[in-house]
C-alpha positions in Angstrom: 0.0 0.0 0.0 1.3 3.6 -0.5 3.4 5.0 2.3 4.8 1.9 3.7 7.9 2.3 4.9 11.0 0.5 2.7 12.6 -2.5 5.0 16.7 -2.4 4.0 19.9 -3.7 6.5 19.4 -3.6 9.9 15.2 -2.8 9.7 15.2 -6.1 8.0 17.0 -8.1 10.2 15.1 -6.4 13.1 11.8 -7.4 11.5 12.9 -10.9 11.3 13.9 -10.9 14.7 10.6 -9.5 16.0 8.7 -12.2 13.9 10.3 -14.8 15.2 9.7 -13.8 19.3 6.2 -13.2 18.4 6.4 -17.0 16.5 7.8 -18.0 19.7 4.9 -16.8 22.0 2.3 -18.5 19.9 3.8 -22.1 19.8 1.2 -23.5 21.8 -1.4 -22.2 20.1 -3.3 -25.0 18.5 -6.9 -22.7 18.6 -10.1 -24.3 19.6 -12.0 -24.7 16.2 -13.0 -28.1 14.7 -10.5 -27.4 12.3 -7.8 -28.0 14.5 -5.8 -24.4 15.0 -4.5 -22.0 12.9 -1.6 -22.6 10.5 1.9 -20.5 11.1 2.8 -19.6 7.7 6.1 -17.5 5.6 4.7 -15.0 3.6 6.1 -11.2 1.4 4.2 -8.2 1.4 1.8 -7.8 -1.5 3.2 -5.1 -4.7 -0.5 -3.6 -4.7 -3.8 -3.2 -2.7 -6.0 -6.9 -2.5 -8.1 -5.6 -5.4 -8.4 -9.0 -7.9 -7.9 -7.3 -11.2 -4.9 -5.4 -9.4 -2.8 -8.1 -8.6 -0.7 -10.2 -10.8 2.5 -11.3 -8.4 2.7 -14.3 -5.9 2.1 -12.8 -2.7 -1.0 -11.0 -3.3 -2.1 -13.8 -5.4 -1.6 -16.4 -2.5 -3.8 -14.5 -0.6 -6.7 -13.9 -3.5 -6.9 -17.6 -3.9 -7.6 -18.2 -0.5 -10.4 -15.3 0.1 -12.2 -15.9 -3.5 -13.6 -18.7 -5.3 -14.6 -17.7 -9.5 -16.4 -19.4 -12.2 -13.7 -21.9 -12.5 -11.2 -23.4 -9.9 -8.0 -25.0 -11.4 -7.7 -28.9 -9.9 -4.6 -29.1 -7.1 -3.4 -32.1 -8.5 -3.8 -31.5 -12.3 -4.4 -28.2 -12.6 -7.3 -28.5 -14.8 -9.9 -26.0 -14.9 -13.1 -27.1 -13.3 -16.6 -25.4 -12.6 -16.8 -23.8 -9.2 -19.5 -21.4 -9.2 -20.2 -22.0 -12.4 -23.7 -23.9 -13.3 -23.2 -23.9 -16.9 -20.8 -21.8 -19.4 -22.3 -22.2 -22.8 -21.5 -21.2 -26.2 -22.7 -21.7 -29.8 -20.0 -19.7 -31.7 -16.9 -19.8 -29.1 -17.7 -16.1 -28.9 -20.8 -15.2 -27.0 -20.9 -17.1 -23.7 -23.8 -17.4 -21.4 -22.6 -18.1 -17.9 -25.2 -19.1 -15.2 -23.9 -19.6 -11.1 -25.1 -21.6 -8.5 -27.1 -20.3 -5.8 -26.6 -19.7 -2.6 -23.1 -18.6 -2.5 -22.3 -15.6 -0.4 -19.7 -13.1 0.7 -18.2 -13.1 4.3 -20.0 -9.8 4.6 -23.3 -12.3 4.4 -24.5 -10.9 0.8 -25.2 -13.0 -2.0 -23.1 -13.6 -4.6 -24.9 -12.5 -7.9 -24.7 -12.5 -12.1 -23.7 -8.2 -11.2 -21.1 -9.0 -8.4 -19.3 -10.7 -11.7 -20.2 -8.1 -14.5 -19.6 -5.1 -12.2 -16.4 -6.1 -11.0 -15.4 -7.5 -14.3 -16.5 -3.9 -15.3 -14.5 -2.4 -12.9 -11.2 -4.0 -13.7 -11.4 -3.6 -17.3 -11.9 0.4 -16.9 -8.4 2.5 -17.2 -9.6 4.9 -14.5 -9.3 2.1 -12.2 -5.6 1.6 -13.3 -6.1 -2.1 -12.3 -2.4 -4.0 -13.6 -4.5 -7.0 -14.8 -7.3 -4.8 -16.7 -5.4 -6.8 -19.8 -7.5 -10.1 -19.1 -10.7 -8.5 -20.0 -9.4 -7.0 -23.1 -11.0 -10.1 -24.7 -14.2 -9.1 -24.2 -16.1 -6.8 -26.5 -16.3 -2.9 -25.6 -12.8 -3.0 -24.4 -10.8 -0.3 -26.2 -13.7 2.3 -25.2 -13.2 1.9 -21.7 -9.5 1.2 -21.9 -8.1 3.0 -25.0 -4.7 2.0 -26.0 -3.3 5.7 -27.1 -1.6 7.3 -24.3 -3.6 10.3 -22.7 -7.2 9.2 -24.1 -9.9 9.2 -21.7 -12.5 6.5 -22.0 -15.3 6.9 -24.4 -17.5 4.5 -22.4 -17.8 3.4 -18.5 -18.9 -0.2 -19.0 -18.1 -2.8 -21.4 -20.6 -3.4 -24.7 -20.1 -7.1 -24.2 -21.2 -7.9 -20.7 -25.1 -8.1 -20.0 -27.0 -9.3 -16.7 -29.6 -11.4 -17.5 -30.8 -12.0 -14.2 -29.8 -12.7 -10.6 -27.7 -15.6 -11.6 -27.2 -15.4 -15.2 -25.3 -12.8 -17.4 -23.7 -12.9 -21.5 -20.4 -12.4 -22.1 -20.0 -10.9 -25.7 -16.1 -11.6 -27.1 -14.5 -9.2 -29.7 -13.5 -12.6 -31.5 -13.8 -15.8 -30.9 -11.4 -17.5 -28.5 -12.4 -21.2 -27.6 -10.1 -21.1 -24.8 -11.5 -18.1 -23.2 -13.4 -20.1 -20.3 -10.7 -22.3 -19.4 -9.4 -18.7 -17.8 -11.9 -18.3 -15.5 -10.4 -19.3 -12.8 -7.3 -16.8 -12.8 -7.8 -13.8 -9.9 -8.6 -11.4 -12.1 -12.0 -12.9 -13.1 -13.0 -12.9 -9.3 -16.6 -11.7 -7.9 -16.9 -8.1 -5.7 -19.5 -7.9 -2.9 -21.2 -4.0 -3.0 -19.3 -2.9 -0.2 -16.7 -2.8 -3.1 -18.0 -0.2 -4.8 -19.9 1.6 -1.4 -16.7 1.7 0.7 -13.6 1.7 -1.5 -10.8 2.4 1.4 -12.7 0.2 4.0 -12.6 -2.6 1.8 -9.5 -2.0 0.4 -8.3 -2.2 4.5 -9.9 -5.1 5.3 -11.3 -7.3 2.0 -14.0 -9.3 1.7 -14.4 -11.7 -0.7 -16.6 -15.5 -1.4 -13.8 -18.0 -0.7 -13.4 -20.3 2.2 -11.3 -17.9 4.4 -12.1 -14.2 5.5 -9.4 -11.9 6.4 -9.6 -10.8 10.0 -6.7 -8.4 10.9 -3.6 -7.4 8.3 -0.7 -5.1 9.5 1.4 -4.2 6.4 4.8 -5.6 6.4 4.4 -7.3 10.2 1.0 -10.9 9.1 -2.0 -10.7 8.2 -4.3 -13.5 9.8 -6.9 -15.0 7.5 -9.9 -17.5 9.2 -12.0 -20.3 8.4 -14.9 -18.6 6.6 -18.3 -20.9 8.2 -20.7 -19.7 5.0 -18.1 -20.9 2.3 -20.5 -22.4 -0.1 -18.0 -24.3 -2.2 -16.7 -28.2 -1.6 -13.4 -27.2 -0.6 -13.7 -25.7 2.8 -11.0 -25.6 4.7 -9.9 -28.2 7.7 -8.2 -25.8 9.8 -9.1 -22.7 11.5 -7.5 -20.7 9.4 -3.8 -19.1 8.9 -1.5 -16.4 10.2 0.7 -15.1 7.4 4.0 -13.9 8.9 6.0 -11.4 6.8 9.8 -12.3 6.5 12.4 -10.3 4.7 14.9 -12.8 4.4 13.6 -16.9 3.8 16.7 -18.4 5.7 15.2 -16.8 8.8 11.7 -18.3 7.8 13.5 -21.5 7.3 15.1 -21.5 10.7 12.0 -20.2 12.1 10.5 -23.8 10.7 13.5 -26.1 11.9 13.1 -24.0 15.5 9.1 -24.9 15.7 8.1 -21.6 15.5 6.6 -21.3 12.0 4.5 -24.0 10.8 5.1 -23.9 6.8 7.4 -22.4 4.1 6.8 -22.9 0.2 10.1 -21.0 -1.0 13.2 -23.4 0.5 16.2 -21.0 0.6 18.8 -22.3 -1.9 21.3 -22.7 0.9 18.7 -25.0 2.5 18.0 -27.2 -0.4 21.3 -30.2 0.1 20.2 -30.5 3.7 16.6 -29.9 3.6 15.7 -34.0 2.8 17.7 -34.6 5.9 16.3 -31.5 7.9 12.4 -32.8 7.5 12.7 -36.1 6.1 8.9 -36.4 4.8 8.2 -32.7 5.9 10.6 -31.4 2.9 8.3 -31.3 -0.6 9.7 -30.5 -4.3 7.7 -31.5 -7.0 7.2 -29.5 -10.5 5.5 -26.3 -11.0 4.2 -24.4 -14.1 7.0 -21.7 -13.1 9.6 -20.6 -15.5 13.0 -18.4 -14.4 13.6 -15.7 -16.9 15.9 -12.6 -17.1 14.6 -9.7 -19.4 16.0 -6.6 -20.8 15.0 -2.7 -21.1 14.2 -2.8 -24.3 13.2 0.9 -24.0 16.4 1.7 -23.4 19.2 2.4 -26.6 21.4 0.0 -25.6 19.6 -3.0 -26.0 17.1 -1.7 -28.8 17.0 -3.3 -32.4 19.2 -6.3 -33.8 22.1 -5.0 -32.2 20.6 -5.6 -28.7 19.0 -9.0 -29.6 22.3 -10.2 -30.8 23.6 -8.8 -27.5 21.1 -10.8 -25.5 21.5 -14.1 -27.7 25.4 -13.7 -26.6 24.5 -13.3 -22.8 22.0 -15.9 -23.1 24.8 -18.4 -24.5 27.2 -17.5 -21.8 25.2 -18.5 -19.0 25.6 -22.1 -18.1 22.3 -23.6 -17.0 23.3 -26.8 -16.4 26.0 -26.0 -14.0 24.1 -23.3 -11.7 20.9 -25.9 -11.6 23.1 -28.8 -10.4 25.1 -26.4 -8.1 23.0 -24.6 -6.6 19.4 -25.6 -6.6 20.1 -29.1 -6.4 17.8 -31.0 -8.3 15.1 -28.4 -7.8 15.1 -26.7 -11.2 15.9 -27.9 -15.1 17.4 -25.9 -17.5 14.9 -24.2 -20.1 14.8 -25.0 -23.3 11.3 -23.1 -23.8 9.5 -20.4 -22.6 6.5 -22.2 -21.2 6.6 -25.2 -18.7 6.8 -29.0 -18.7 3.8 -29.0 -16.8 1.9 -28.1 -19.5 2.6 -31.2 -21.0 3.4 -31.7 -25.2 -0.5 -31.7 -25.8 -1.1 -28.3 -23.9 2.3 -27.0 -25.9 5.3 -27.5 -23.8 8.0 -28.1 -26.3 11.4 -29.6 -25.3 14.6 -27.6 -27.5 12.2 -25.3 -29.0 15.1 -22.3 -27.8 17.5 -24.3 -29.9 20.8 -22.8 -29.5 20.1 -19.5 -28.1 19.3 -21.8 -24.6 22.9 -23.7 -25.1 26.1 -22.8 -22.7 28.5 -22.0 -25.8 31.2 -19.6 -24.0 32.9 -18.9 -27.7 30.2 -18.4 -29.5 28.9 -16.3 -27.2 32.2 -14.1 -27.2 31.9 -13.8 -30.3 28.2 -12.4 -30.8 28.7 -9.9 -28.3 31.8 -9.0 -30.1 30.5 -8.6 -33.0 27.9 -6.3 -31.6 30.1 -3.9 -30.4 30.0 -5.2 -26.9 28.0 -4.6 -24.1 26.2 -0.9 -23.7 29.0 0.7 -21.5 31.4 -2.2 -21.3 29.5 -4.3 -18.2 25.9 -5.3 -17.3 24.2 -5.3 -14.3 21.6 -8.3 -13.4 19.0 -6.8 -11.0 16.5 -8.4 -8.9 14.7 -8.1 -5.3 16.5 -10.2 -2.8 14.7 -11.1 0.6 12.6 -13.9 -1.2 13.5 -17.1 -3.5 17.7 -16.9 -2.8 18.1 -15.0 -6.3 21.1 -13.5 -4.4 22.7 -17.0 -4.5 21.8 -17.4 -8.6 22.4 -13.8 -9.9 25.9 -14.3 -8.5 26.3 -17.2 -10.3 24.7 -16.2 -13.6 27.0 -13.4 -13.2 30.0 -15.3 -13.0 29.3 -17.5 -15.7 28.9 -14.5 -17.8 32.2 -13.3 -16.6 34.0 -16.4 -17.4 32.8 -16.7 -20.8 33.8 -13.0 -21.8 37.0 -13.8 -19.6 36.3 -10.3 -18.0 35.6 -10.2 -14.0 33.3 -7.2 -14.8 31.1 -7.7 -17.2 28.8 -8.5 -15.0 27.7 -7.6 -11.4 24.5 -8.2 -9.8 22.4 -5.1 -8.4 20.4 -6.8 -5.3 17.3 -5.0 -4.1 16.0 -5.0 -0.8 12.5 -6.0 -1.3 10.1 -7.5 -3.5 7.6 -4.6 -3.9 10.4 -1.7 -4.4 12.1 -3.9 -6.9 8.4 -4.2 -8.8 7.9 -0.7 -8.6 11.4 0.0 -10.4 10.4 -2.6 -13.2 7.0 -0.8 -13.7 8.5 2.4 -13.3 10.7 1.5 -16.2 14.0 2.1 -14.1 15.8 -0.6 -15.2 19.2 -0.2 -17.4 20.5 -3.8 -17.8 19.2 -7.5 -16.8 16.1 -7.6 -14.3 14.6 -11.1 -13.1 11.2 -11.5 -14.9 10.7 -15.0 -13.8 6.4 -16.0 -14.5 4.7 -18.1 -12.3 1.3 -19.4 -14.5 -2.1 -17.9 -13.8 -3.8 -20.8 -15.6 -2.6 -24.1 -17.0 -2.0 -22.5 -21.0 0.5 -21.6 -23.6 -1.4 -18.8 -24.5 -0.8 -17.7 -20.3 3.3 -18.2 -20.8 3.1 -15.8 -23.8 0.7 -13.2 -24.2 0.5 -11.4 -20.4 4.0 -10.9 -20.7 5.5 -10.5 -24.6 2.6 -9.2 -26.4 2.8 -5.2 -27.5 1.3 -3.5 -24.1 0.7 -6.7 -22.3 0.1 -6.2 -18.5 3.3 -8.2 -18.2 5.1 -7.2 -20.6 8.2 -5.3 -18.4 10.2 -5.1 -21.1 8.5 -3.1 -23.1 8.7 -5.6 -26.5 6.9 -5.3 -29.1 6.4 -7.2 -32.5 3.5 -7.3 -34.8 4.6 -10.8 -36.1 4.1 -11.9 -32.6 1.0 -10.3 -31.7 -0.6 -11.6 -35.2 0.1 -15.4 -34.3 -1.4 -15.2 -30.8 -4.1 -13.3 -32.1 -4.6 -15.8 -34.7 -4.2 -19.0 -32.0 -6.6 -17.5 -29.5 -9.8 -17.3 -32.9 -8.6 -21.0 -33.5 -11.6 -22.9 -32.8 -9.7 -26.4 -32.5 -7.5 -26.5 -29.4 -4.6 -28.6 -31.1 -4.6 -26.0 -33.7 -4.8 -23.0 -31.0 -1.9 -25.0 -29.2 0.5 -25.1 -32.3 0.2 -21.5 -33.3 0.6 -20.3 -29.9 3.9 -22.5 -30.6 5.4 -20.5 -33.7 4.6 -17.1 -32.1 7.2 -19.1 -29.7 9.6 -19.4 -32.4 9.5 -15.3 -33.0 10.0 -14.9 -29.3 13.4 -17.1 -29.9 14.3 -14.8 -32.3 14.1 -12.0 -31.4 15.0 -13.0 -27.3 13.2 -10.4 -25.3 14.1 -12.3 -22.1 16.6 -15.3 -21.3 15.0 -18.4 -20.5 17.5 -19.6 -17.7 15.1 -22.5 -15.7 12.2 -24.3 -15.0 11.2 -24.4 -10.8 9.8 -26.9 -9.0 7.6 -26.0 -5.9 9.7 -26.0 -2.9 8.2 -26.7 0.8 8.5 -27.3 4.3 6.8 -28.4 7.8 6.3 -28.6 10.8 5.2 -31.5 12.4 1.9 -30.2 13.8 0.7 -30.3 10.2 -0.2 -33.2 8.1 -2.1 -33.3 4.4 0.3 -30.7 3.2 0.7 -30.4 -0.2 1.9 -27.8 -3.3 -0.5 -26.9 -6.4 1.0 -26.7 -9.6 1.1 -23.0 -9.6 3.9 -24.0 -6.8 1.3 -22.4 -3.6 -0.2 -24.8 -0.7 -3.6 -26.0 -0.5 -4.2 -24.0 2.5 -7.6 -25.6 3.0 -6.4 -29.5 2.6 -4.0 -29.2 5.8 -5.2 -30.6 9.2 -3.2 -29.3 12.2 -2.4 -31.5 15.1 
């Protein structure tokens, strides 16, 4: 939120410190609901308010997806996209969609959830008065450019979009600006969620304490210090949780968290520090989880600024991307908790949803001399060196920006080619990558929304894309996803999506370094514990002894 004071050296560490004797003073806490007491959880401060269309990092999206439940819910084992509130989605023409929910779901306010809460909240997001950062996902539906022009400086010609319509209490049509077959299989992403009135009534009360339809309610949140979420008892959905509900502790630094966890005085982690990983099967035995996740690591580059502009930049960043060795840094450091990328999508997705082993040929492939010699060739690096930039007190990128860097270093055969730029936090290091202050390498690494190819491209290469941090732009590329989202045969959607890929490899807006499994840990007063595949824990699976 705006104001909040920026946590660097010893405020960090003091914060840590204060967690954990606050951690210590609730270690007997078990609580006294049927669910069995609360959960003791790790957690980072949110970039943005809790607003759904205004979110699109992990933090805030951890939270989202446990106070709302959509039209569709993506499966925690397969990740497919299944009705939730949904009764029916139907369509004739794979462009105008009839949606009708069940009844009887509500809002932890005690309202009912209705066919407006969608429409007016969809309405909301899509609007560019609201400046909501994931106002992109509705561009799919008709009316779109009038409330959201694209041209910098033009106002809105409209306040609600063409295509949306409310039928009745628990029916409304959704009108597409072309067809996309694929459209409701994103349903389930954050964005899409329901707002209760109080919304729209009370913007800053809601805003300080949410309310949403899922099966917790937030009950008390203290920027940068936890926020404690609780079992919500009118949850309509099958999912409710088996606990009372959790406490999400803010760290600044995850080894803390991570001793916190070994110590007994935090109950779960989903982000095992890098220095943890050789130890942690021996630190929890069957407490320590790492399984795949639809996560990819990638580094992108300010293509708005001179130096890395036009072919001359792209063959810059083909060199860069051929002097860092993947295979090495993987085994190294994350031991057997990433793969090297050879894509820009996922494994997860699987070769039938468009994963595509080798598809980065090359460009993905440690080749120290050729590598030399392309940045050579260029003219060498904009000012002789590049920096690699990224926030530091979450996911040990401290531990692999030092090693990409040196990698770089030793295939150039200069010591200072490279040097990493650490930022403190996560949501000051977002705010320079949206504020477009970045001037060499900044980690742009995309954990999926929703279980597509489309998902692993468009929010984050196509021309204006929410994103899109870069600032890239191609008309080739845009063309082909357009094309692959009108495809009305999913195979055929899948393999378009695939050579708007192949421009992306071209032309090398961001280095695919790695694909990340989810990472987790324990404590023994929890059992049923177990990762999604967008890498986040079921929060409302876990039973707590």
């Amino acid at each position: 939120m705006p104001g909040s004071p920026r946590l660097t050296g010893a405020v960090a560490g003091a914060t840590a410190i204060v967690l954990a004797a606050t951690a210590c003073g609730g270690g007997d806490d078990t609580g006294g609901g049927s669910g069995g007491g609360m959960i003791r959880a790790s957690w980072g401060d949110p970039q943005h308010p809790l607003e759904p269309a205004n979110t699109n990092e992990v933090q805030g999206g951890k939270v989202l997806d446990m106070i709302f439940r959509g039209l569709k819910r993506y499966d925690p084992e397969t990740g497919e996209a299944e009705d939730e509130m949904a009764e029916t989605i139907e369509t004739d023409d794979q462009q105008n969609f009839t949606i009708t929910i069940e009844d009887g779901w509500t809002f932890s306010d005690g309202t009912p959830v209705t066919a407006a809460s969608y429409v007016d909240a969809w309405n909301y997001g899509a609007h560019i008065d609201n400046a909501q950062v994931a106002s992109y996902f509705f561009q799919f539906i008709d009316g779109y450019d009038e409330v959201h022009p694209t041209e910098e400086g033009e106002e809105a010609t409209a306040d609600t979009l063409s295509g949306l319509r409310v039928i009745d209490d628990l029916t409304f049509s959704v009108r597409l600006s072309e067809p996309f077959s694929l459209w409701p299989e994103t349903l389930g992403y954050a964005a899409y969620a329901p707002l209760p009135r109080a919304f729209f009534d009370d913007h800053e009360a809601w805003l300080a304490k949410p309310i949403g339809n899922g099966p917790y309610r937030i009950d008390s949140y203290n920027r940068s210090q936890s926020m404690t979420l609780v079992r919500y008892e009118g949850f309509a959905g099958e999912d409710e949780a088996r606990n009372d509900g959790v406490e999400l502790r803010v760290y600044t630094d995850n080894n803390t968290a991570y001793t916190d966890l070994q110590a007994g005085n935090l109950d779960l982690i989903d982000d095992v520090p890098a220095s943890q990983l050789q130890h942690a099967s021996d630190d929890l035995g069957d407490r320590y989880i790492n399984q795949p996740a639809g996560i990819i690591q990638t580094v992108s580059f300010p293509l708005y600024d001179e130096g890395w502009a036009g072919e001359r930049g792209a063959q810059l960043r083909r060199g860069l991307s051929m002097a860092i060795d993947r295979e090495q840094i993987t085994s190294r450091i994350f031991h057997d908790t990433r793969t090297p990328a050879s894509d820009f999508t996922s494994p997860v997705l699987g070769d039938a949803g468009g994963y595509e082993e080798g598809l980065c040929g090359e460009v993905c492939t440690y080749d120290p001399e050729r590598a030399r010699q392309l940045i050579e060739d260029a003219g060498g690096l904009p000012g002789g060196r590049v920096t690699l930039t990224s926030n530091v007190d979450t996911g040990s990128h401290r531990q692999w920006m030092d090693a990409v860097c040196n990698s770089i270093n030793n295939a150039l055969d200069d010591t200072g080619a490279c040097t990493v730029n650490p930022v403190p936090t996560f949501a000051d290091f977002r705010n320079r990558v949206t504020g477009r202050e970045m001037t060499g390498m900044f980690r742009t690494g995309w954990q999926m929304d929703y279980p597509l190819i489309q998902n692993f491209l468009q929010p984050l290469y196509y021309t204006d894309a929410s994103s899109n941090d870069s600032g890239y732009s191609s008309e080739e590329f845009d063309e082909l996803v357009d094309r692959a989202n009108s495809e009305s045969d999913e195979d055929a959607a899948v393999a378009t999506f695939q050579d708007a890929e192949r421009v992306l490899v071209e032309d090398l807006p961001a280095i695919p370094l790695w694909y990340q499994n989810g990472t987790a840990g324990h404590s023994e007063r929890l059992s049923d514990v177990k990762l999604n595949p967008f890498s986040v824990p079921v929060f409302t699976d876990i039973k707590v002894s």
